[in-house]
C-alpha positions in Angstrom: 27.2 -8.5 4.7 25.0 -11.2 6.8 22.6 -9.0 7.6 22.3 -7.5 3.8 21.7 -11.3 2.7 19.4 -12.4 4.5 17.1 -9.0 4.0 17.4 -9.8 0.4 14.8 -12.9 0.6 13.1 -10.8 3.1 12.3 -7.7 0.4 11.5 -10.6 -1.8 8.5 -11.8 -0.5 7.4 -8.7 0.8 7.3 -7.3 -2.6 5.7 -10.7 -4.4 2.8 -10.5 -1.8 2.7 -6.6 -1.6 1.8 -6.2 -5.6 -0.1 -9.1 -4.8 -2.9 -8.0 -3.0 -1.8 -4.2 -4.1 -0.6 -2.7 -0.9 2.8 -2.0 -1.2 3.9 -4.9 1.5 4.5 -2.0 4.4 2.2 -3.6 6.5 3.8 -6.8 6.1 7.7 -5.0 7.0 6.4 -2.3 9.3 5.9 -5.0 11.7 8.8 -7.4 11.1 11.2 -4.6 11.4 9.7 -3.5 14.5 10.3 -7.4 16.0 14.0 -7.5 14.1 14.9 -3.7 15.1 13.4 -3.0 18.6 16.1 -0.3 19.8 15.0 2.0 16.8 12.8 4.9 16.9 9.3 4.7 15.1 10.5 7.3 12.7 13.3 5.1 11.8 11.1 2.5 11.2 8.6 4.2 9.1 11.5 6.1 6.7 13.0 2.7 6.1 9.5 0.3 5.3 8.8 3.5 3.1 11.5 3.7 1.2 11.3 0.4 0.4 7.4 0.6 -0.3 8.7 3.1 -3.1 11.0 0.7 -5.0 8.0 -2.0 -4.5 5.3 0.1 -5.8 7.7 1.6 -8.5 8.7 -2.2 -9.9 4.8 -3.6 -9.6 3.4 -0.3 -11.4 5.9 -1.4 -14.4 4.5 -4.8 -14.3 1.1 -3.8 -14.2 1.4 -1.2 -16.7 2.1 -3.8 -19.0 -0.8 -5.5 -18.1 -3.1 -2.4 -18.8 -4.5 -2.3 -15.7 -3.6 0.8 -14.7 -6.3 3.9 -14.6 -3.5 5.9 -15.1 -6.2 9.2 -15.3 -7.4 8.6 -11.8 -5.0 7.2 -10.5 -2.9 10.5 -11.1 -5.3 12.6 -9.2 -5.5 10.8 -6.6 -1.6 10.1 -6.0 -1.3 14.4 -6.3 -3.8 14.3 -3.4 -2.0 12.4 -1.5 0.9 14.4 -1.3 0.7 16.7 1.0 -0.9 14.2 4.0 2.3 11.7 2.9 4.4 14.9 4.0 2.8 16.2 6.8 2.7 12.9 7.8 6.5 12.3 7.4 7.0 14.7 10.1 4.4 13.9 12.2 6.4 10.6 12.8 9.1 11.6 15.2 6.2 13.0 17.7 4.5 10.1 18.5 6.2 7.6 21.5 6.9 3.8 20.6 4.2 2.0 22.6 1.1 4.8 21.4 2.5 3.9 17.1 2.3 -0.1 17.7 -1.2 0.3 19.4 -2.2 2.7 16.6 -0.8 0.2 13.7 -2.3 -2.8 15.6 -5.7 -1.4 15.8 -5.8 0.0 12.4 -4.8 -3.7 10.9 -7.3 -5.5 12.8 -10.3 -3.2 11.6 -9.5 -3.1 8.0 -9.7 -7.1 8.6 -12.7 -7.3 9.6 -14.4 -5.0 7.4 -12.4 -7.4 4.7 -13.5 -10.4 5.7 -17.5 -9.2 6.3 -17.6 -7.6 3.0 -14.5 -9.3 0.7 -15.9 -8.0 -2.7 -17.4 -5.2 -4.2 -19.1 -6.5 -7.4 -21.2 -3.2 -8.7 -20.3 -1.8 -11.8 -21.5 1.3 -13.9 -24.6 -0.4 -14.5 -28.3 2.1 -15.4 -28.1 5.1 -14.4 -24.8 6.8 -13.2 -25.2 9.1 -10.5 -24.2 13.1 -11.7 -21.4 13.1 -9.4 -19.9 10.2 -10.8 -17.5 9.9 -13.5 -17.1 6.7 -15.6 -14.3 4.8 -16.6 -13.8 1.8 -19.1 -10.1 0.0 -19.1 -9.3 -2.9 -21.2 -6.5 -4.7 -20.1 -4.1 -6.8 -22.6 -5.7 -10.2 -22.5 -9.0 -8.2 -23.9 -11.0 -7.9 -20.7 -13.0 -4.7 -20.3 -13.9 -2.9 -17.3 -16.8 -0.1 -17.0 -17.5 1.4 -13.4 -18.1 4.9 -12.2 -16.9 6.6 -9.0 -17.6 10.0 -7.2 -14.4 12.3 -7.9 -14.5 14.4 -4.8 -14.8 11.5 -2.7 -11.7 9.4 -3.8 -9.7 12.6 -3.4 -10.5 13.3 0.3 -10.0 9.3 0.9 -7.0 10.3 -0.9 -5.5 13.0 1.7 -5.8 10.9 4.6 -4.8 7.8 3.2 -1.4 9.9 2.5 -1.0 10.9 5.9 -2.0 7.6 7.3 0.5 5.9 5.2 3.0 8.4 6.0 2.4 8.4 9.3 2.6 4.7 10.0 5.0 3.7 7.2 2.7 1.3 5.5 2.6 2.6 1.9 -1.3 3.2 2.3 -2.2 0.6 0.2 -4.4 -1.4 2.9 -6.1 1.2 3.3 -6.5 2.4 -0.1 -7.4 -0.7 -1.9 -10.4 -1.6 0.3 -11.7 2.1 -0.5 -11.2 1.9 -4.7 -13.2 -1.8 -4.3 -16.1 -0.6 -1.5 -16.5 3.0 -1.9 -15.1 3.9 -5.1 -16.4 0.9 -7.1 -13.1 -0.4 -8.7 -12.9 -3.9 -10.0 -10.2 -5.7 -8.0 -7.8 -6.2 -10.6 -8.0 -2.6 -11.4 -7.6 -1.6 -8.1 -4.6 -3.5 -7.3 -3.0 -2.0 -10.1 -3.9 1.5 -9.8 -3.0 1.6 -6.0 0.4 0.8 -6.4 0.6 3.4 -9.1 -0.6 6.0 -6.2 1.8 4.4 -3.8 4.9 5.0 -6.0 4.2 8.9 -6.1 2.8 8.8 -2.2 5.7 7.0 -0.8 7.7 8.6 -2.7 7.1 12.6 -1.8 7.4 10.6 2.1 10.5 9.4 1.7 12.3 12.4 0.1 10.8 13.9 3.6 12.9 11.4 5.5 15.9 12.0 3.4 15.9 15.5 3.8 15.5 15.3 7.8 18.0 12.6 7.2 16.2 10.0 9.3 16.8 7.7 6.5 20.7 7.9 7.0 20.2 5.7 9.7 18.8 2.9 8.0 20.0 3.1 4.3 21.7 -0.4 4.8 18.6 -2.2 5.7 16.8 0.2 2.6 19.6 -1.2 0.4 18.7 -4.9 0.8 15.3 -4.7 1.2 14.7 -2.6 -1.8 16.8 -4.8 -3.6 14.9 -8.1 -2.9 12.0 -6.1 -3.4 12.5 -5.1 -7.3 12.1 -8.2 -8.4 9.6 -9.4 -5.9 7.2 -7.0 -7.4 7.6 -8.3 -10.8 6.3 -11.6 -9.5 3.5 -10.7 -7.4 1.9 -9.1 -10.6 2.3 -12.1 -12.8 0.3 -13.9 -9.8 -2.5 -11.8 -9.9 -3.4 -13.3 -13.4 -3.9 -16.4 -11.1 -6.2 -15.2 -8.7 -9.8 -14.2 -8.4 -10.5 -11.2 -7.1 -12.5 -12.2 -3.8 -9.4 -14.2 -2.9 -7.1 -11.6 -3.3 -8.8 -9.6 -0.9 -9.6 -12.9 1.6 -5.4 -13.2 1.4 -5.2 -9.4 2.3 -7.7 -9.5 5.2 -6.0 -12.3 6.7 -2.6 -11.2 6.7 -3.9 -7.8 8.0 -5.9 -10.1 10.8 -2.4 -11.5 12.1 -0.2 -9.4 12.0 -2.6 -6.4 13.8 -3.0 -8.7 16.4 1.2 -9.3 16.9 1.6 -5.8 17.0 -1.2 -5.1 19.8 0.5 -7.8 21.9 3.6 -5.7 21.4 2.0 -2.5 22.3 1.0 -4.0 26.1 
């Protein structure tokens, strides 16, 4: 019962800080659990922090659906073409050793903070001519605001199958990696982004975690999935009323920064 309590404050801020910035908070528990839980396998780790990612994404997709930030359309396609890396990813899990995951995780944090940090906003919009293989989109969200930007289709869902196994793989929810593509390479306005990336993380982590349910790897860690989903719930509800607060480039600052740190904790527990 100690141990479910004090998880419970744990989920909590994961999931205010995950809808947040829109990455499902995996990278913020991957890690945590890795320093709290150092006797468990990798694939433990990962079926647990993914689990929990579901639940997250699940309760911030409500909140933002209510906000009308959602591109439901596209985000649809791309959370179907993240399925079957989320999957194949699930399994892929068990074969990698302890020390080659946390040098993996920790190298993959650091470079999406970087990139962050040297490029932290993506202002271009559908603006003149939109190229033939783009499709536009216009969302208006319920305090009136309109936004118009185009993307290439076929892009977003190749993105969209690795960021699926990558997610998988590694437990993270996929949203680190996800948002900074829907803002730099796929045009999304940040707000939109956010919200639509935790709509694909609901269906991703979820089609992972039924993986790990299945194998029953998640048997092992249902306690901790208890708790932390719990805190998580209404975490998520929080973290989306927030992002009325922020601006955009500071959203992404808070998300390269957090990536920054804890990429480098992880390295120094790879070596």
């Amino acid at each position: 019962m100690e141990q479910f309590l004090w998880l419970l404050p744990l989920g909590f801020m994961v999931g205010t800080f995950g809808t947040l910035i829109g990455a499902g908070g995996g990278f913020i528990l991957v890690p945590v659990l890795l320093l709290l839980y150092p006797d468990k396998s990798p694939e433990t780790i990962t079926s647990i922090s993914l689990a929990v990612v579901f639940f997250n994404a699940l309760s911030g997709s409500l909140a933002y659906a209510k906000m009308k930030r959602i591109d439901f359309k596209s985000g649809l396609i791309f959370a179907i073409s993240t399925i079957p890396g989320s999957i194949l990813g699930a399994y892929t899990t068990s074969l990698i050793p302890r020390n080659v995951f946390n040098c993996v995780f920790g190298i993959l944090l650091i470079a999406a903070s970087v990139f962050l940090m040297i490029k932290p906003k993506n202002t271009k919009a559908a603006e003149g001519e939109v190229p033939k293989n783009h499709i536009i989109r216009s969302i208006t969200d319920i305090e009136g605001v309109n936004y118009v930007f185009s993307y290439n289709l076929l892009l977003g869902v190749i993105i969209s199958i690795f960021v699926g196994y990558i997610s998988s793989l590694l437990g993270i929810g996929g949203g680190i990696i996800h948002v900074p593509v829907l803002v730099h390479a796929l045009n999304f306005p940040v707000h939109i982004a956010t919200a639509t990336s935790h709509f694909v993380l609901a269906v991703m982590s979820l089609s992972g975690t039924i993986v790990h349910i299945a194998s029953g790897v998640l048997s092992k860690g249902i306690l901790q999935t208890v708790a932390l989903s719990s805190g998580v719930l209404f975490g998520a509800q929080l973290g989306a009323r927030l992002s009325n607060r922020f601006n955009g480039i500071w959203i992404i600052r808070s998300l390269a920064i957090a990536l920054g740190l804890v990429g480098i904790r992880i390295l120094i527990m790879a070596f």
